[in-house]
C-alpha positions in Angstrom: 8.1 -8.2 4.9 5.8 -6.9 1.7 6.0 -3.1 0.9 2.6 -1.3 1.1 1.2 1.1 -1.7 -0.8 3.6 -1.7 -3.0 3.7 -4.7 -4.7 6.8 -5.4 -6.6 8.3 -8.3 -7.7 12.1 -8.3 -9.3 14.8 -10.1 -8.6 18.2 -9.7 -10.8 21.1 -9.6 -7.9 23.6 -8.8 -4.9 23.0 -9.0 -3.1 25.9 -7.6 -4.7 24.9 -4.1 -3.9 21.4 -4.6 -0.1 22.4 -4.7 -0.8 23.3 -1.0 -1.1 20.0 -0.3 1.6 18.7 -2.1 3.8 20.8 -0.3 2.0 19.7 3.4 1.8 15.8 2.5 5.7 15.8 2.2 6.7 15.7 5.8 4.5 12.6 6.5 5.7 10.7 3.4 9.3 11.4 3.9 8.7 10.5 7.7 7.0 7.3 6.4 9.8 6.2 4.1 7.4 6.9 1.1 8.9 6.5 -2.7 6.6 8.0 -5.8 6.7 4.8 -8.0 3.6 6.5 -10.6 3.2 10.4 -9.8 1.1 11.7 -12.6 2.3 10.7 -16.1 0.6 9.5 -19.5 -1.6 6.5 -19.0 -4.9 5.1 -21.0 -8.1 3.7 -19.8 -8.7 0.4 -21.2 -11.2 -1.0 -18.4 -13.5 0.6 -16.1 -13.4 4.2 -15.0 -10.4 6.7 -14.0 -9.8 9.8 -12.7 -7.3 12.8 -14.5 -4.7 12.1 -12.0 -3.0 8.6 -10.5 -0.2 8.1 -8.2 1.3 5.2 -6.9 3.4 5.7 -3.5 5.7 2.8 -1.9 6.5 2.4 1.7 8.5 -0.1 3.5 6.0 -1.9 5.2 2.2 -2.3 4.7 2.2 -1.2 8.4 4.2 2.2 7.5 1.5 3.0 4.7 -1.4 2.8 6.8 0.3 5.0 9.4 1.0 7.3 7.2 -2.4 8.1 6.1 -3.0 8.2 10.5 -0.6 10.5 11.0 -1.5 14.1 12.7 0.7 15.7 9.7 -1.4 13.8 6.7 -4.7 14.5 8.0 -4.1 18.1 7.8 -2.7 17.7 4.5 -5.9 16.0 3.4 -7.7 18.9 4.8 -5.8 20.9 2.5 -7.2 18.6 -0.5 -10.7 18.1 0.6 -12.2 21.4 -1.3 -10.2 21.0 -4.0 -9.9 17.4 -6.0 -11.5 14.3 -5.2 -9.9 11.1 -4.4 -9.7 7.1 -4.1 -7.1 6.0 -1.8 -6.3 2.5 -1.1 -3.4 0.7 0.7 -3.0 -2.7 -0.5 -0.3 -5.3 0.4 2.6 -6.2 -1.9 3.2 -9.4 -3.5 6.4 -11.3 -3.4 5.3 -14.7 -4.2 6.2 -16.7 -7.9 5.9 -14.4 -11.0 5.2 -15.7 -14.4 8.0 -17.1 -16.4 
């Protein structure tokens, strides 16, 4: 069964607040059997646009991702976020077919 990701870019307009919802979206994750593959870190543009902020979060199932973001507990996390940074949030699929060689 493919993993799912989360795929999320962000900017953040204060980020004391925002470390409120850190804290409240880490009882759904854990829940959900998320993993922080890209939580912040150095990165460069080279196509299209960006945000100040990207994160890439695994979960075991494609399934368990979208759930996640369902769940009672995340929804009051992202209320937590809502007046504070924007965000793009996708779950895509993972791949496990050929790779180049």
């Amino acid at each position: 069964m493919p993993k799912g990701y989360w795929i999320v870019r962000v900017d953040i307009s204060d980020p004391e607040k925002y470390k409120e919802y850190v804290a409240a979206n880490a009882k759904p994750l854990a829940q959900y059997g998320a993993r922080f593959v890209v939580r912040g870190g150095r990165f460069e543009k080279l196509e299209g646009s960006s945000r100040t902020r990207n994160v890439v979060i695994e979960f075991p199932s494609y399934e368990a991702a979208i759930e996640c973001w369902k769940s009672a507990d995340y929804q009051r996390a992202i209320q937590l976020r809502l007046p504070v940074a924007t965000a793009d949030l996708i779950v895509i699929e993972g791949y496990e077919g050929p790779q180049p060689t």
